[in-house]
C-alpha positions in Angstrom: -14.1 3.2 5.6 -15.2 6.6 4.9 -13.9 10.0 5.6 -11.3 12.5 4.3 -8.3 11.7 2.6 -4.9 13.4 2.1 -4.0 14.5 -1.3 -1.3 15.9 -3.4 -0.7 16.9 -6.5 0.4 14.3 -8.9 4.1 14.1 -10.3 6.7 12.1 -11.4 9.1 12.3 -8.1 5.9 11.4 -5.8 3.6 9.0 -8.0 5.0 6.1 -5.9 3.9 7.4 -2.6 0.1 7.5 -3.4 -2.8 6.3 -5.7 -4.0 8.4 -8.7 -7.8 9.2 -7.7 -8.1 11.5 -10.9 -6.3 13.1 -13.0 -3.2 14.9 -11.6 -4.3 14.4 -8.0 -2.6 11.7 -5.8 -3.9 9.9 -2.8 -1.2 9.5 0.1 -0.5 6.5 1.2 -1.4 5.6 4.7 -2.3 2.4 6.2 -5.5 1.0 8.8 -4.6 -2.0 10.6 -7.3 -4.9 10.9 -7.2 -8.7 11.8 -8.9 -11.2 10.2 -9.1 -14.8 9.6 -9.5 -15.2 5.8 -11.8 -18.6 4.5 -9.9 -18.5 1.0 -12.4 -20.9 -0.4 -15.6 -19.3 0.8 -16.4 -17.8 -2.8 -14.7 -20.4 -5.1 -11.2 -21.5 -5.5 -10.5 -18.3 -7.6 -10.0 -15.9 -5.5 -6.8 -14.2 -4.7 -5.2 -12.0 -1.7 -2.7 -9.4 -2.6 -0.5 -8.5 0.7 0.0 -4.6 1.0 3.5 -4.3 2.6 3.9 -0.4 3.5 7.7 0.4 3.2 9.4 3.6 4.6 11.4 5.7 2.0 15.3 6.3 2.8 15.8 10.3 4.0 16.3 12.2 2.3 15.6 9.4 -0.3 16.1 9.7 -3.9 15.9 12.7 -5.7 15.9 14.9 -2.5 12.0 13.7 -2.3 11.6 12.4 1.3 13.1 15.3 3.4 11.1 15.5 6.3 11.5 11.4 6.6 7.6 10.5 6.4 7.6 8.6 2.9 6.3 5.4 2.6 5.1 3.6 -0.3 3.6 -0.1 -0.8 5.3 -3.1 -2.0 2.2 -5.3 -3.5 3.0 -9.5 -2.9 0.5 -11.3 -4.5 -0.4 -14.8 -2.4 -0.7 -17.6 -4.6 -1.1 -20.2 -1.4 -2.2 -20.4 1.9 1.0 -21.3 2.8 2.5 -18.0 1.5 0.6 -16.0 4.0 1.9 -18.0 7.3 3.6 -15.6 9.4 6.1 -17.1 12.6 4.6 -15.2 15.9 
């Protein structure tokens, strides 16, 4: 993907909501959505998948921080099996 992203200042009440790109300036989080059927052998049988689970702050949230209601931050779930990634439809 390429393009332009959304950045902020970097601080200790927002560091959650975004990836430090460089010093002091913070990438907001924001997610794509893609499908895909992973072969999780195709390289080796070290590989790994780390599920990005994109959760919506409380509002106003702590500190005051997520006023306007549009916070979201990730929760990071590491899959260890197959098995772990099996979703009901």
């Amino acid at each position: 993907l390429t393009g332009i992203i959304h950045t902020d200042t970097k601080h200790a009440l927002n560091e959650k909501y975004g990836s430090e790109i460089q010093p002091g300036v913070l990438a907001v989080t924001h997610s794509h959505f893609f499908c895909a059927r992973l072969d999780m052998t195709v390289d080796g049988t070290k590989n790994r998948v780390t599920e990005l689970d994109y959760v919506a702050e409380e509002v106003p949230g702590p500190q005051n921080v997520n006023v306007n209601g549009n916070g979201v931050f990730v929760r990071k779930n590491e899959l260890k099996a197959e098995l772990q990634a099996a979703r009901k439809t």
